[in-house]
VOKE-723027 format. One record per residue (C-alpha): residue in one letter; z, x, y. Coordinates in steps of 0.05 Angstrom, whole numbers, plus 32768, in hexadecimal, padded with zeros to 4 digits. Example, Ala and Ser with C-alpha at 12.3 -4.5 7.8 and 13.67 -1.06 7.14 Angstrom:
> a | 809C | 80F6 | 7FA6
> s | 808F | 8111 | 7FEB
END
This chain:
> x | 8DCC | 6DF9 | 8061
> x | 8D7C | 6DFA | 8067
> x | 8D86 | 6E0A | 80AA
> x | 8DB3 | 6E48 | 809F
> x | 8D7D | 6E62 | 807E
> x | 8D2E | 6E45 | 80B8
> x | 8D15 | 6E00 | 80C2
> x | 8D05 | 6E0B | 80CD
> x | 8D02 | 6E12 | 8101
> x | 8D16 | 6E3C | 810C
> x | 8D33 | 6E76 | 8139
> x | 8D0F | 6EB0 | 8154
> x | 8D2E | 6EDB | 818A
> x | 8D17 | 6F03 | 81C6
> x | 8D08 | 6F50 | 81B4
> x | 8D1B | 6F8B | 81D5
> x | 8D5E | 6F67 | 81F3
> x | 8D88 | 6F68 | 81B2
> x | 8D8E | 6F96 | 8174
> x | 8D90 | 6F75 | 8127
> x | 8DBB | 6FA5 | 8112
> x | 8DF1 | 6FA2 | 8141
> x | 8DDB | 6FE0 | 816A
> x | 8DC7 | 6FE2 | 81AD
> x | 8D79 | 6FFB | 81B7
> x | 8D6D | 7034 | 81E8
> x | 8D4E | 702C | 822C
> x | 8D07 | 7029 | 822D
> x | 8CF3 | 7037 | 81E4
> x | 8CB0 | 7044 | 81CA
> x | 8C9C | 7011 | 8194
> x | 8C7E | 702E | 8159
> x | 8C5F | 7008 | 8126
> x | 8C7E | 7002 | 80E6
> x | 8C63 | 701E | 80A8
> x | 8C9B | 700A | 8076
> x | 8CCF | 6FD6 | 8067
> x | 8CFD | 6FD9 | 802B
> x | 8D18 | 6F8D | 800D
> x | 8D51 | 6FAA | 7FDB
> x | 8D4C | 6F95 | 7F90
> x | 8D7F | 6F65 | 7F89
> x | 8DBA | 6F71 | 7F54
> x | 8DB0 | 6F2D | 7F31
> x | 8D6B | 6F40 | 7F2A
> x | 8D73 | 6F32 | 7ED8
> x | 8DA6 | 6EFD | 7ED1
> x | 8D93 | 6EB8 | 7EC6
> x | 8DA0 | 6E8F | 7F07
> x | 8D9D | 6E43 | 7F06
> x | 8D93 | 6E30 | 7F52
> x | 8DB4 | 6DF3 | 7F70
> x | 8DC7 | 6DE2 | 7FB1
> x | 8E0F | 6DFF | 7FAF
> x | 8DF7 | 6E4A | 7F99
> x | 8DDD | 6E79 | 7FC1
> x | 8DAF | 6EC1 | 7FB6
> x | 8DC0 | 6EFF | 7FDA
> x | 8D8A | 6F30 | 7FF5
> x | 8D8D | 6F67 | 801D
> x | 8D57 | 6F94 | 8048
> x | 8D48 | 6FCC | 806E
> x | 8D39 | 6FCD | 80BB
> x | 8CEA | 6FE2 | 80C9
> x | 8CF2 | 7020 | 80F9
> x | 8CD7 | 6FFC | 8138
> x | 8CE4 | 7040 | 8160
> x | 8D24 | 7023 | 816E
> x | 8D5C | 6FF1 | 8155
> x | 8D2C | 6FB0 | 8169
> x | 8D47 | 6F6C | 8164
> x | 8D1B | 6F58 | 812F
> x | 8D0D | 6F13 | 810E
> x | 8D0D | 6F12 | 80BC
> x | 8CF0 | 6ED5 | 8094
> x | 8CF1 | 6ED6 | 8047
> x | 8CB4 | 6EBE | 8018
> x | 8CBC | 6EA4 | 7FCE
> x | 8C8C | 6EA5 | 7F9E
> x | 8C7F | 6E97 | 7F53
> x | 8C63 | 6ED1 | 7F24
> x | 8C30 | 6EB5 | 7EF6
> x | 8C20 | 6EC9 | 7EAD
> x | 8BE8 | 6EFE | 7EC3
> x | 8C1B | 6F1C | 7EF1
> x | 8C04 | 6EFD | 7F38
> x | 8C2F | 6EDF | 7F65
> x | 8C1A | 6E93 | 7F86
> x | 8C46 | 6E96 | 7FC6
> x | 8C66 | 6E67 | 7FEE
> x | 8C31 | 6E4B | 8018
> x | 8C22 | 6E10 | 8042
> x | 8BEA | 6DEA | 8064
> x | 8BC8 | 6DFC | 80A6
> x | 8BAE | 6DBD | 80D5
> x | 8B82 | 6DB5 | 810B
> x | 8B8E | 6D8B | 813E
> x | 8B7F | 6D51 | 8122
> x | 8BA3 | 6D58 | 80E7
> x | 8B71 | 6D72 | 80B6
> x | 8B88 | 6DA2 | 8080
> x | 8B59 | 6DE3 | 8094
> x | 8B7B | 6E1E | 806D
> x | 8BB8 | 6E3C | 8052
> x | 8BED | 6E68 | 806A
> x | 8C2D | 6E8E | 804B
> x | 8C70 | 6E62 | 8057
> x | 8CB2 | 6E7F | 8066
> x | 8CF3 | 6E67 | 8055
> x | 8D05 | 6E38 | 8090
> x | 8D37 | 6E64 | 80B5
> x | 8D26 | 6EA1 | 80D9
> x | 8D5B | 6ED7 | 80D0
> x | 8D72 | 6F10 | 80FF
> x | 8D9C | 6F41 | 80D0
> x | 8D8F | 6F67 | 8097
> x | 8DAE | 6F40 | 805E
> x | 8DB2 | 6EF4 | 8051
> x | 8DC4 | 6EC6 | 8018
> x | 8D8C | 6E9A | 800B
> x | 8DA9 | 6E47 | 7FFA
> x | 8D8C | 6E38 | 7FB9
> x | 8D77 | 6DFF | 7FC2
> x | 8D4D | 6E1F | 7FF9
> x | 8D29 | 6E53 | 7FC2
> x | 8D29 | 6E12 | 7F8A
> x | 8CF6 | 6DF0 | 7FCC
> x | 8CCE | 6E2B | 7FD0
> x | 8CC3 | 6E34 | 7F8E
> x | 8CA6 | 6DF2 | 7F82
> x | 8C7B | 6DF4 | 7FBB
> x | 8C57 | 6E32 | 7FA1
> x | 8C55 | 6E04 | 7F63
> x | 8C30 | 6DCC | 7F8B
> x | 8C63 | 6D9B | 7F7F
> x | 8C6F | 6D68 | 7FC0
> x | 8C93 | 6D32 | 7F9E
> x | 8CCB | 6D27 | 7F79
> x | 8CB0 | 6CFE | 7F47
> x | 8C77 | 6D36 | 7F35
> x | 8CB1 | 6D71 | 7F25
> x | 8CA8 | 6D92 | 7EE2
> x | 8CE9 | 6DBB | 7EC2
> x | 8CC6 | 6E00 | 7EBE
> x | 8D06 | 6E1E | 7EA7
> x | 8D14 | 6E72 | 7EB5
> x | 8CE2 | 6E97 | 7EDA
> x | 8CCA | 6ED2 | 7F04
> x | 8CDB | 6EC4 | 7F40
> x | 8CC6 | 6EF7 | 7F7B
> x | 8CE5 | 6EF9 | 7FC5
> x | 8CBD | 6F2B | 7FFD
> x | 8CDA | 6F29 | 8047
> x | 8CAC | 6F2C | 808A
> x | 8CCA | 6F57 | 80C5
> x | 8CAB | 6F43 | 810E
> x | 8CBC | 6F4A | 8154
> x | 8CB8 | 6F17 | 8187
> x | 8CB1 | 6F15 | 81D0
> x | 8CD5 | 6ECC | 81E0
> x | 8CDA | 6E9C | 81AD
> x | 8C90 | 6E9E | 8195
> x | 8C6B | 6EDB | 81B8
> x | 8C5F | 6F0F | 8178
> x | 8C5C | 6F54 | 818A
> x | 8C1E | 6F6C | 8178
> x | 8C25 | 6F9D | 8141
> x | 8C68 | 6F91 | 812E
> x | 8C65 | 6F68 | 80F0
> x | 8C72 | 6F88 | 80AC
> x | 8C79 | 6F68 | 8065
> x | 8CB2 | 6F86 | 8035
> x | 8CA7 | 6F9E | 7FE6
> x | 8CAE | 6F69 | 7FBA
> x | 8CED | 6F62 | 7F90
> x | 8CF2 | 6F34 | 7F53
> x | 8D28 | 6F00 | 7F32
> x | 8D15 | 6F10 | 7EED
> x | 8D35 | 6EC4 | 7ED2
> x | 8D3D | 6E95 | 7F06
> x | 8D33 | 6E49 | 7EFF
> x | 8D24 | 6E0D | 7F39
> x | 8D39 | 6DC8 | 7F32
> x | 8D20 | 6D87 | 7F53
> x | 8D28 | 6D9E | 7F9A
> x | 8CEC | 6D8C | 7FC6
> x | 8CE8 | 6DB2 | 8017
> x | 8CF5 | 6D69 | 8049
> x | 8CF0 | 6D7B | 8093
> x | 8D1E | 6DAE | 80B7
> x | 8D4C | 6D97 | 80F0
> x | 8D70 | 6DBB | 811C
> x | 8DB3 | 6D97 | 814D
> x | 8DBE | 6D8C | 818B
> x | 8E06 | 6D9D | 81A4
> x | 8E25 | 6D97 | 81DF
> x | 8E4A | 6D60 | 8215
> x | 8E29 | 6D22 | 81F2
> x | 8E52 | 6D34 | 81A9
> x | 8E8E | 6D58 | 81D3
> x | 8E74 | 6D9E | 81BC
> x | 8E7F | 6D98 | 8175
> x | 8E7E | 6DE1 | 815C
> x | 8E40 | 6DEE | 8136
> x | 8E63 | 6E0B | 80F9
> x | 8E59 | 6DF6 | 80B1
> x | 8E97 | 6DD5 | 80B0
> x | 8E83 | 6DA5 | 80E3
> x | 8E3D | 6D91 | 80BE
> x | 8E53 | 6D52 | 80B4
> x | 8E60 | 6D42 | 80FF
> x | 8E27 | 6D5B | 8119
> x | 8E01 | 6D32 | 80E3
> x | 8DEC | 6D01 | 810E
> x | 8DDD | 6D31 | 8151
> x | 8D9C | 6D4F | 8121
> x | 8D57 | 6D51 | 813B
> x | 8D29 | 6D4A | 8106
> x | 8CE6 | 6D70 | 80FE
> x | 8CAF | 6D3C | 8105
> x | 8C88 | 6D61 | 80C9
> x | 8C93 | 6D91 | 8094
> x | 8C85 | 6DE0 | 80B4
> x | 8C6A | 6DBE | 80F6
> x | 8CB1 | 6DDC | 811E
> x | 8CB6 | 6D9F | 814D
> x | 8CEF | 6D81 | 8145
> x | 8D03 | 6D42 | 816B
> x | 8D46 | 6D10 | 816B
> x | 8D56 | 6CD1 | 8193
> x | 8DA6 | 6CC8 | 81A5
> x | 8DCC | 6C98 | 81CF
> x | 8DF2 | 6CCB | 8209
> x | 8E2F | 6CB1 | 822B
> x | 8E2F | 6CB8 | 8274
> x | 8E3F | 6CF3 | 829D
> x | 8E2D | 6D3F | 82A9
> x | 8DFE | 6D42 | 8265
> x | 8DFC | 6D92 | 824C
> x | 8DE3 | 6DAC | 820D
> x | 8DB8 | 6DD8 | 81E2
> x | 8DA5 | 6DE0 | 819F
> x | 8DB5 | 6E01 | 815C
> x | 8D86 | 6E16 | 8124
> x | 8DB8 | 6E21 | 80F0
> x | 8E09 | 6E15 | 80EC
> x | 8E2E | 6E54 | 80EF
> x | 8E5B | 6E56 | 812F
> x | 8E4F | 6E5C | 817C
> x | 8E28 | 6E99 | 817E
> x | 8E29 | 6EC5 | 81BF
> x | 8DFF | 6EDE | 81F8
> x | 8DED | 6F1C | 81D5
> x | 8DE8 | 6EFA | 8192
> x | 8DD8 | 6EAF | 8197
> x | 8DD6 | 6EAC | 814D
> x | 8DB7 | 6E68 | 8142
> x | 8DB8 | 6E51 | 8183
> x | 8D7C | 6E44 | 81B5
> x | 8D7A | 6E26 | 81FF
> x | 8D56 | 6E34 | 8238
> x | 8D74 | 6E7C | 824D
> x | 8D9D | 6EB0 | 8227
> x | 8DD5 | 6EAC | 8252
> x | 8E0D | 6E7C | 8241
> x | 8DFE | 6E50 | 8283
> x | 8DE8 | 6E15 | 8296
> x | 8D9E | 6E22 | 82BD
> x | 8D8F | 6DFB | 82FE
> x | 8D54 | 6DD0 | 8316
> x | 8D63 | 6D9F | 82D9
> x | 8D4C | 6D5A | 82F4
> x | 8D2B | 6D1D | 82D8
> x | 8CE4 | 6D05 | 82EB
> x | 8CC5 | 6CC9 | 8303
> x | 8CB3 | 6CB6 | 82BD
> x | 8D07 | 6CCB | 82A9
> x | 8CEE | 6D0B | 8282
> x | 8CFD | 6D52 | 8286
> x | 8CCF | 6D8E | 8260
> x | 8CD0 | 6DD2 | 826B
> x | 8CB7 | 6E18 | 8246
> x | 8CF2 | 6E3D | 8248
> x | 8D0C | 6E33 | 8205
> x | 8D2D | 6E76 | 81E3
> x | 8D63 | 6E95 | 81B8
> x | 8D9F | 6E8E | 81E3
> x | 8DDE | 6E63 | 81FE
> x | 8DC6 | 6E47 | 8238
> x | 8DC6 | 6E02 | 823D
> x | 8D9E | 6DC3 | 8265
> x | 8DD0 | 6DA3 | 8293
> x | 8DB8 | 6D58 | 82B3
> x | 8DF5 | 6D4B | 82E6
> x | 8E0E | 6CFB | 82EA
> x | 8DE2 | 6CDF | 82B9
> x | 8DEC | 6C9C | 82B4
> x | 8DE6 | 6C98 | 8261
> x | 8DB1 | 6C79 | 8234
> x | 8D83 | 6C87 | 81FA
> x | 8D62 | 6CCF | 8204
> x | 8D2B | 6CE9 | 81CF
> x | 8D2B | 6D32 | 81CC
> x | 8CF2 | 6D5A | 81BC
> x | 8CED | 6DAA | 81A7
> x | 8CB2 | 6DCC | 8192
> x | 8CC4 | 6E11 | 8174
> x | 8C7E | 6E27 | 8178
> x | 8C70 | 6E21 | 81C7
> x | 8CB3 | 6E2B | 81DF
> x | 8CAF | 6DE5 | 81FE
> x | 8CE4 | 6DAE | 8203
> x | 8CD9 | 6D63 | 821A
> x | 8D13 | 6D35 | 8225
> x | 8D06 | 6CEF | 8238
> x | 8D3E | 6CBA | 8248
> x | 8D22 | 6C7C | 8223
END
């Protein structure tokens, strides 16, 4: 269910080829940047919600007015309102490359979303909420009963999985949960699942969660959107791509949560081991198309994905 929601990684899609509102965009358009964007006040704004990991909260938005009906890319933000009225948002930490903490940034919920509505897992908001709090562990979670809770959604268009197009990002209004209460639910990585000819194309729905359990690749650190897995592939023609979140198959003009190396629901050519038995390419992107290695002769493969180049590594072990 995290997934549904991200992990996180996760999905961003190409803009300017699709619409997020189910219309097609006009030829040629002229971008404009957006000066607005409505987030909706919720109708359980006063009620007293207990989150677990079974409930869910409904929001709904506005599109910006990109100059035309863009494929835009939506990510939602939690934060705590304090006594004085402030709000500490969902944030995480920002590393060089070495590892050293070096700064802060805002943190999203872990799934990227391409319509104007979604219902948010609780268990999802209950995470957020007690990272704004500064809690990492389990053992450190304090019962801070009903509070102000506030929710603000961030609009962007992307060229590609990670190219932003300059100009185009825009943060919502903020709307509030007036009594809303966490519970010990602390963010673990995101994942995201490989499907395809090595599980017999298990349909990535929620039904099947439980069989794709095992076909997960796991992110290799909290917000760092590389996620890797190792699996034991039978022999033969091995085909496959990825899902961010379990919903169903998703199509060529709306991959929903899936991502491969093209849009188009295809196999692409020139897939070929190296001298060291790897593979790695750039190409990764919203879409159905799938990596196809003809007559392999089965093993242990590790996987590798890294949402934030586009780049995927696998290596037959």
């Amino acid at each position: 269910m995290k997934n549904k929601l991200l992990l996180g990684a996760l999905l961003i899609c190409i803009a300017g080829i699709f619409t997020s509102c189910e219309d097609d965009r006009d030829d040629n358009p002229t971008f404009i940047t957006p000066t607005s964007f409505t987030l909706n006040t919720p109708a359980m704004t006063d009620q007293y919600i207990q989150l677990s990991a079974t409930n869910t909260v409904h929001l709904t938005w506005s599109q910006p007015n990109f100059g035309y009906n863009a494929y835009a890319t939506y990510s939602i933000q939690v934060g705590v309102v304090q006594a004085d009225g402030g709000i500490t948002w969902c944030q995480k930490n920002v590393k060089d490359g070495n590892g050293n903490v070096i700064g802060r940034e805002d943190d999203y919920l872990s799934t990227n979303l391409y319509t104007c509505s979604s219902d948010i897992n609780g268990e999802e908001i209950a995470q957020c909420i007690n990272q704004a709090d500064g809690i990492t562990k389990p053992e450190d979670y304090v019962d801070k009963g009903f509070r102000k809770i506030a929710f603000r959604v961030r609009a962007a268009l992307f060229e590609a999985l990670t190219d932003l197009v300059p100009g185009s990002t825009i943060i919502s209004n903020t709307v509030f949960f007036n009594y809303m209460a966490a519970y010990e639910a602390i963010k673990a990585p995101a994942y995201i699942y490989l499907v395809g000819s090595p599980n017999d194309w298990i349909a990535p729905q929620p039904a099947n969660a439980a069989a794709l359990e095992p076909w997960k690749l796991i992110e290799t650190e909290i917000g760092s959107k590389v996620f890797e897995g190792t699996f034991v592939i039978p022999a033969g023609d091995l085909q496959f791509r990825f899902y961010t979140y379990l919903d169903d198959w998703g199509s060529d003009d709306d991959p929903m949560g899936s991502v491969g190396p093209q849009a188009k629901d295809a196999p692409i050519s020139g897939c070929e081991w190296d001298e060291k038995n790897s593979y790695s390419d750039d190409l990764l992107q919203p879409g159905k198309g799938t990596w196809k290695f003809a007559g392999f002769a089965g093993g242990s493969v590790t996987f590798t994905v890294d949402m934030n180049t586009n780049k995927v590594k696998f290596t037959v072990n």
